[in-house]
C-alpha positions in Angstrom: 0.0 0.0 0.0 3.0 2.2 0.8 4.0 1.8 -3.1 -0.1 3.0 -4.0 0.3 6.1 -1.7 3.7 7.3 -3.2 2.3 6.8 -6.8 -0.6 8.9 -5.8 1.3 11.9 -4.4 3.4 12.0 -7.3 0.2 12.5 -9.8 -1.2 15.3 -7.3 1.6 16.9 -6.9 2.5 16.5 -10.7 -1.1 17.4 -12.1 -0.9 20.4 -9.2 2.5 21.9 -10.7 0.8 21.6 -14.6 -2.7 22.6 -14.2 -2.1 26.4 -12.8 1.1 25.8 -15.5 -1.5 25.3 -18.1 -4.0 27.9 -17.1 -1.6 30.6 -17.6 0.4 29.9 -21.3 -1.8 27.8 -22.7 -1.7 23.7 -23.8 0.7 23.8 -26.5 3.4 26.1 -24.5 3.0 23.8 -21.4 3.6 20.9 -23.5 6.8 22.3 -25.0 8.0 23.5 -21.3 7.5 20.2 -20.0 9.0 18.6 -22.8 12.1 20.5 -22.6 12.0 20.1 -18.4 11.6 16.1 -18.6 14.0 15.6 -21.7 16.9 17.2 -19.6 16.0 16.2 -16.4 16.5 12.4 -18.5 19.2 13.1 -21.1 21.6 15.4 -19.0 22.3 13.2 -15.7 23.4 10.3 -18.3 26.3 11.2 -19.1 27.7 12.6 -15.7 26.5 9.0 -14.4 28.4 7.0 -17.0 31.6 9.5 -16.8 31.1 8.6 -12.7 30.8 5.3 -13.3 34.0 5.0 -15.8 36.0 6.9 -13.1 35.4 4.9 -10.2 36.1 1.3 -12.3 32.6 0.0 -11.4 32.6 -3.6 -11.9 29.0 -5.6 -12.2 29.4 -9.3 -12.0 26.1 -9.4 -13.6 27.1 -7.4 -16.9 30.4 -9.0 -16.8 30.7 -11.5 -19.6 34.3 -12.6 -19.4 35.4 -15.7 -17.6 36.7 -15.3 -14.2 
């Protein structure tokens, strides 16, 4: 139930952010704006993460396909 809850605030506080959003430019510049917001909130960490990763010589036995 704990999983239910935290899905639920997530949509209210989401829909609460994009509705006043919405009211004030209009659909088609909220769209863009949240396009924009979710495609760099996505596509920026990435490569920080994989540079981190690289840097600190993470080893995954799981995605490790050579034989030990």
């Amino acid at each position: 139930m704990y999983t239910v809850g935290v899905t639920f605030l997530i949509l209210s506080l989401s829909f609460g952010i994009l509705i006043p959003v919405q009211f004030k430019f209009g659909y088609d510049k909220t769209r863009f704006i949240f396009f924009f917001i979710i495609f760099f909130a996505v596509c920026l960490p990435v490569p920080y993460t994989l540079v981190s990763v690289a840097a600190h010589r993470f080893h995954c036995p799981v995605f490790s396909f050579a034989k030990h």
